[in-house]
N, C-alpha and C positions, 0 to 999 in steps of 0.2 A: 504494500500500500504506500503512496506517494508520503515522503515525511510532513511537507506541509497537513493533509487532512489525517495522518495518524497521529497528531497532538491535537488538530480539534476533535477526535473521537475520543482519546482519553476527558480531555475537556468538559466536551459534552456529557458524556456518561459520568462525572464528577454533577454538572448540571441535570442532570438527570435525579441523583440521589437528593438533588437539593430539591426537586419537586418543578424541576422547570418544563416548558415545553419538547418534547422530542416526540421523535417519531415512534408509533407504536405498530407494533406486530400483528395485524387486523388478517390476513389472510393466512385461509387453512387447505390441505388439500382440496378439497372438493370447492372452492373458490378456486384454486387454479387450476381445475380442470376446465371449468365454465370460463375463466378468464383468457384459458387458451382460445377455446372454440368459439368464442365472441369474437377474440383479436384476429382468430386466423380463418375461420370460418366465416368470409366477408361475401353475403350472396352479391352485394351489388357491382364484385368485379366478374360475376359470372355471363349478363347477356354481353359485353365488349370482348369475348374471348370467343363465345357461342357463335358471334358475328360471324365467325371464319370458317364455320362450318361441321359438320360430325370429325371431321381429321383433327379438329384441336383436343379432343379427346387423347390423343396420344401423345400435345403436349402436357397435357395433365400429366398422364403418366409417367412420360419421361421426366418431367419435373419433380414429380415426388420421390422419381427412384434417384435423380442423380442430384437433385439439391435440397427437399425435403428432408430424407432420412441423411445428411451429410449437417443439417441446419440442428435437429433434432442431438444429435451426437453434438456438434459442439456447443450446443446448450449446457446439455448436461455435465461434458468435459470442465466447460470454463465458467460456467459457476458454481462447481464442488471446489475449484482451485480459489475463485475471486468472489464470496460472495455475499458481498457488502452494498451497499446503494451504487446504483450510478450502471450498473449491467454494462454494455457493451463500449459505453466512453470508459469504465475501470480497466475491464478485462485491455481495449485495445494499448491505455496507457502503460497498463502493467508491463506487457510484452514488450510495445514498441516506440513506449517513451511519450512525454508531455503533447508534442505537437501532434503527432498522429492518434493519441489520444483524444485531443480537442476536433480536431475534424471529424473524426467517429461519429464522437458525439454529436456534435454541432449537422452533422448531416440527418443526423439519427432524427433529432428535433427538429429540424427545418423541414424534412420529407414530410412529418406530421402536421405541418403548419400548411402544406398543401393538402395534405390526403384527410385531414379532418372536415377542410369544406366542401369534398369528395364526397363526405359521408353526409355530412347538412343536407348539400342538392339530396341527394338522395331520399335522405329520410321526407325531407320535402315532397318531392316527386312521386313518394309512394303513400304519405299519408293520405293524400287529396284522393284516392280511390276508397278509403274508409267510410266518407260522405257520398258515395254514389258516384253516378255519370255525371251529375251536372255540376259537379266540382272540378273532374279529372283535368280540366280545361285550363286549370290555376296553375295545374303542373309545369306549362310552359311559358306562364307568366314571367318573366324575369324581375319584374315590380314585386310582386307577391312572393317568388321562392326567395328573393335577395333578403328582404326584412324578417319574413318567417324564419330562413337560417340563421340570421344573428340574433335573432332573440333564442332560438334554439342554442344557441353557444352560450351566449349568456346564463342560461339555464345553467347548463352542462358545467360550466366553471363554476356556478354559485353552489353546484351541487358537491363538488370535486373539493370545493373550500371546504365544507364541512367535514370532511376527511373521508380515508377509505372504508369506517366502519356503516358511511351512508352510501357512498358510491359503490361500494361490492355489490349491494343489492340490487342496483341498476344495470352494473355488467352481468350480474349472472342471470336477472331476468333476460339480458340479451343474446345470452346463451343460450338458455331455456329458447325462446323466441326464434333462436335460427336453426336448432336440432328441430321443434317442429318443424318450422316453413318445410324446409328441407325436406324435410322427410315427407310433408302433405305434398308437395311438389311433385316429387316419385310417385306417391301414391298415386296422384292423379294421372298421370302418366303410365303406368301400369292399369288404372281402369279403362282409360282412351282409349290404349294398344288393343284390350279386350273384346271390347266391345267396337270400335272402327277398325281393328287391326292397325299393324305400325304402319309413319310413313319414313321410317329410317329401313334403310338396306344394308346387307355388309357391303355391296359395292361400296357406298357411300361412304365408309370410312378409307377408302383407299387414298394414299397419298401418290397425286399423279402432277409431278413439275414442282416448281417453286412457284409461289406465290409471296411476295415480298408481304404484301398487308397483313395475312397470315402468321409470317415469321414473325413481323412485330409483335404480336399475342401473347411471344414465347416470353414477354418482360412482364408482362401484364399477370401472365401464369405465375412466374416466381415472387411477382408483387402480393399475388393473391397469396401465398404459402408461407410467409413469412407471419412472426408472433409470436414464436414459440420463445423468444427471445424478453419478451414483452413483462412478464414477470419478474429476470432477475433484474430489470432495471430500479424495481424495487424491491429488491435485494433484501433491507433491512427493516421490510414491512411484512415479511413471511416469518409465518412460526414454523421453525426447523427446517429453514430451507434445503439442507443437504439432504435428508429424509424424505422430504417433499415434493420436489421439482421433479427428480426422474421420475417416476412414475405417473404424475399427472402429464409431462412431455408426453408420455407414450400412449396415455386414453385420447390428450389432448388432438392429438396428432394425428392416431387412428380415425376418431371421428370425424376429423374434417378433412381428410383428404378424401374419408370413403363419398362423404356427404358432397364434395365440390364434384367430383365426379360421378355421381347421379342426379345432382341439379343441372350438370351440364347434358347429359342426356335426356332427360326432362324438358329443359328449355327446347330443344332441338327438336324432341317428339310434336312437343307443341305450334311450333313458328317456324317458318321458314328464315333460313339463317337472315336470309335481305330485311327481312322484317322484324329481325330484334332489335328492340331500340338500349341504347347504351343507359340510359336511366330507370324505365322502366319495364325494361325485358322481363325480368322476373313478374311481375304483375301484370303483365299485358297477356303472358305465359299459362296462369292461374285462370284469367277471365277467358279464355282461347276454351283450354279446355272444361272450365266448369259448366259452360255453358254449351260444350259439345254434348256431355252427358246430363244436362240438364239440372246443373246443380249450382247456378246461377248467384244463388244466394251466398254460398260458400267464399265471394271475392273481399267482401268487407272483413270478417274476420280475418282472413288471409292477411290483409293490406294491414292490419290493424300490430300483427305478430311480426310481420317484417318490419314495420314502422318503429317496434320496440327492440327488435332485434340487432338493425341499425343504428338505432339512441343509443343499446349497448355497448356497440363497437366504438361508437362516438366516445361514449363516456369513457370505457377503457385507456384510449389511444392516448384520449387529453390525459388522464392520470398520469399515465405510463413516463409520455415523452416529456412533462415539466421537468419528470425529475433529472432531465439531463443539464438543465439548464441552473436547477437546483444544486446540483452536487457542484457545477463548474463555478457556480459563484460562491461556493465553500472555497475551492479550491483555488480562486484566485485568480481565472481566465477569462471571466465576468464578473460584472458590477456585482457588489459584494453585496447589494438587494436582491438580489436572487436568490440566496443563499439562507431567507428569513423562513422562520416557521411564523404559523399563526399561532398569536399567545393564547388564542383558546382552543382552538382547533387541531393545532400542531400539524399543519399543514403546509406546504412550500407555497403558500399562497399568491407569492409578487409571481414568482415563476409561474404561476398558471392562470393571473390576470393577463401575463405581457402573451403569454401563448394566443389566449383570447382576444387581445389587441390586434397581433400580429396577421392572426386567422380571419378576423374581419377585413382587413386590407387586402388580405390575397383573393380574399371571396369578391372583395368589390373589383378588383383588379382582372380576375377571371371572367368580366361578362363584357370585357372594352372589346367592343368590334364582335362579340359572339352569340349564339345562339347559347341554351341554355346545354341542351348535350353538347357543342363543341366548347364550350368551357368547361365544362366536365369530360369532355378528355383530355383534354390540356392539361389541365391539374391533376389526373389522375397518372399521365405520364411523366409530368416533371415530378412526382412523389415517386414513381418507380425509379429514377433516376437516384435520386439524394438515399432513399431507403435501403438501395441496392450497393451504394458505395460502403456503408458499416459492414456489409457482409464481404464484400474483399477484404475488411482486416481481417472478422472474423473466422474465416477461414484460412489464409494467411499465418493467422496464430497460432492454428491446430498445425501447420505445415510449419513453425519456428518452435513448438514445441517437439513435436516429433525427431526436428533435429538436432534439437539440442544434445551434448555428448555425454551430459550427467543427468539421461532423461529418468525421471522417475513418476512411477504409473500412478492415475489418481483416479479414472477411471477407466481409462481404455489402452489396449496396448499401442504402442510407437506404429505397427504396422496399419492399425486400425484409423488411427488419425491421419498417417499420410494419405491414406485410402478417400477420406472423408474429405479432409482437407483440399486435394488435389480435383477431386470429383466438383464441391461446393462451389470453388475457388471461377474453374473453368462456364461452370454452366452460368455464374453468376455475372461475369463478364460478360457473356455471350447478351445475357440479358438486358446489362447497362448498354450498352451498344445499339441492340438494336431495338432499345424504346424512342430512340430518335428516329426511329423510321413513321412517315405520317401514317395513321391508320386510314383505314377505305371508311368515305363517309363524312371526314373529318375536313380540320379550317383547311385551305389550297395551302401547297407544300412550303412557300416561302413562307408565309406568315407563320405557320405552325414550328418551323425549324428555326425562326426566331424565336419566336416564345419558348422553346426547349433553351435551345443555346445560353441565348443571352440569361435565362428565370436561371437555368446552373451556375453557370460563370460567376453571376452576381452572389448567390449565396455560398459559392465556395472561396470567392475573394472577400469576402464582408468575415466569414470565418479566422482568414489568413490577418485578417486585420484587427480583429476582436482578441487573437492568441498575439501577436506582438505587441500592441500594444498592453493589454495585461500583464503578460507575463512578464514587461521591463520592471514595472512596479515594483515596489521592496515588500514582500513576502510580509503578511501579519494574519496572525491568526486572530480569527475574531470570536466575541464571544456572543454567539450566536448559536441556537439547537442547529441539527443540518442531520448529521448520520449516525447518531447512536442510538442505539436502540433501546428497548424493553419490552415483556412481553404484556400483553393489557390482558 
């Protein structure tokens, strides 16, 4: 652990016994199970992958086998070794030092500062089916989703202030909420197939040529499997983490990779690939078929569990990603208001107003020049972008541990890591790459390849500048809660 934050942890836990604010240990297994499958089990990255047709079913595939389970291992690897607040800005620091430390992080939290109003539109776009047809029409308002979304953020943080012992409940309803959909989704799609017969073929999954719109998908895919990570960032908010983590990784995991790949065959039973729309595929998916078999009525409750399903993943993501911004202003890389707990609440609060400041500006910034889906996939692939960058370190790290010469085993053996590592590392590239490709459907190629370029550049150079000048500062520990624990 870095020496600066190993004297505010003695500190703190000194502050601690004196009855001060700190963070407390609110989450149990069975909260990180749901916490997985909310984080990673995101139905509304399922119709923009669908779009490409029955053959993206086999980027599912491939993605679970060669960056899923490689994702899943170095979870578990590097936080039995590191498992304190702060998850993937810790573990990258630990390995490969201060600055690529901070970018981790800093990417880690900026990805979410896009992909949080990813999840607004959304929740947006699928509530307005709850109230029937003569609402559904709000969903492409961009007047109406823009101020519904920020007042939804607002929520979402005022909830999140209150600490994790109010917001678990909101994630794990939004777990609950996407095991069903998911699964009503298949359902209904096995009663279709029954009674219409299918309209999928195995011809249909054959992969015949390249399709470049396609291949884009493949970022979109490993966008959508990522999470599992999402827990140790708070680290020193789980009771026995060591205990804990493996095992919910591996429900977590199972469940939602089984679940994304039979929503995506689902979606596809139902719609014609041209006709899934990127915001409300899933939902348009639901009313397709309920109303094949005459069960018409079943679309508002539907709308109503995905709506909560989504708030989940919202709620989670904002929790999750403050804390990077939390820990770095302990640590002295940021403004050392980041770094405050709430005196009542014991909550990293400045850090998860300025997230919510932040997240409002990209949301209004997302609609210059756009339609309401191509702002929504703009933001949805500038967050594959920045999200996909922590997982170059973190695979990276299993491949500098592995070679270290004095390795010693903590959970997996040397051979096992290179394995993981090299697999993660590769397929993960692949991915940052080609989410600059414009998707089919999407803004015309110039404009979209600026909005990629220029939305990265800027938050990876604003990083580069946030770490130097910080870290010139003369080092002071403050006396401030930030990472020590206790169990409540």
């Amino acid at each position: 652990m870095p020496e600066g934050l190993d004297v505010a942890l003695a500190e703190q836990e000194a502050e601690r016994e004196a009855g001060k604010p700190h963070l407390r240990r609110a989450l149990g297994q069975r909260d990180l199970v749901l916490l997985f499958v909310v984080a990673v089990l995101n139905l509304n990255t399922v119709p923009p992958v669908a779009a490409g047709g029955p053959v993206t079913v086999w980027l599912w595939l491939l993605a679970l086998l060669l960056f899923f389970w490689p994702q899943g291992l170095a979870v578990i690897e590097l936080s039995d070794r590191y498992p304190h607040e702060g998850g993937v800005y810790l573990w990258t620091k630990e390995i490969f030092g201060n600055f690529h430390g901070f970018m981790s992080g800093w990417c880690y939290w900026t990805n979410n500062i896009f992909y949080i109003p990813t999840l607004l539109l959304y929740v947006v776009g699928i509530s307005v089916f709850i109230g029937g047809p003569h609402l559904q029409a709000l969903g492409t308002d961009k007047l109406f989703v823009s101020i519904t979304a920020v007042l939804l953020l607002v929520v979402m943080t005022g909830i999140n202030i209150l600490g994790l012992g109010v917001g678990k409940w909101v994630n794990n309803l939004g777990g609950i909420g996407s095991v069903i959909t998911a699964v009503a989704l298949v359902g209904l799609a096995i009663a279709v197939s029954h009674a219409q017969g299918s309209s999928l073929h195995a011809s249909d999954f054959r992969i015949s040529g390249m399709n470049f719109h396609l291949v884009s998908s493949f970022g979109v895919v490993c966008f959508a499997l990522v999470g599992l990570e999402l827990a140790s960032v708070m680290g020193d908010e789980i009771r026995e983490p060591r205990r804990t983590i493996p095992g919910a990784v591996v429900w977590g995991g199972v469940i939602s990779g089984a679940l994304y790949v039979g929503a995506t065959i689902a979606v596809l039973l139902a719609l014609p690939s041209k006709d899934i729309g990127a915001v409300q595929g899933i939902i348009e998916a639901v009313t397709h078929m309920s109303n094949a078999i005459s069960i018409g009525w079943l679309v508002p409750p539907v709308a109503l569990l995905l709506t909560l399903a989504i708030a989940g993943t919202t709620s989670a993501w904002l929790a999750g990603s403050a804390r990077i911004p939390f820990v770095a202003g302990l640590d002295n890389y940021l403004p050392a208001g980041l770094g405050k707990l709430h005196p009542r609440f014991a909550t990293p609060y400045v850090a998860l107003m300025v997230q919510g400041l932040v997240s409002c500006a990209v949301l209004a910034m997302s609609f210059m020049g756009s339609t309401v889906e191509e702002g929504y996939k703009v933001l949805l692939l500038l967050a594959v972008v920045l999200q996909l960058i922590p997982y170059l370190y973190i695979f990276l790290a299993l491949i500098r541990l592995a070679a270290r010469p004095d390795f010693v085993r903590a959970r997996y053996s040397r051979p096992t890591l290179w394995a993981a590592g090299i697999s993660g590392l590769i397929v993960t590239a692949i991915g940052v790459v080609l989410a600059f490709v414009p998707p089919e459907g999407g803004e015309p190629a110039g404009r979209f390849e600026l909005k990629m370029v220029g939305g990265t550049l800027f938050f990876l150079l604003m990083a580069a500048f946030f770490f130097f000048v910080y870290s010139r500062r003369p080092s002071a520990v403050r006396r401030v809660p930030g990472t020590a624990t206790v169990q409540s």
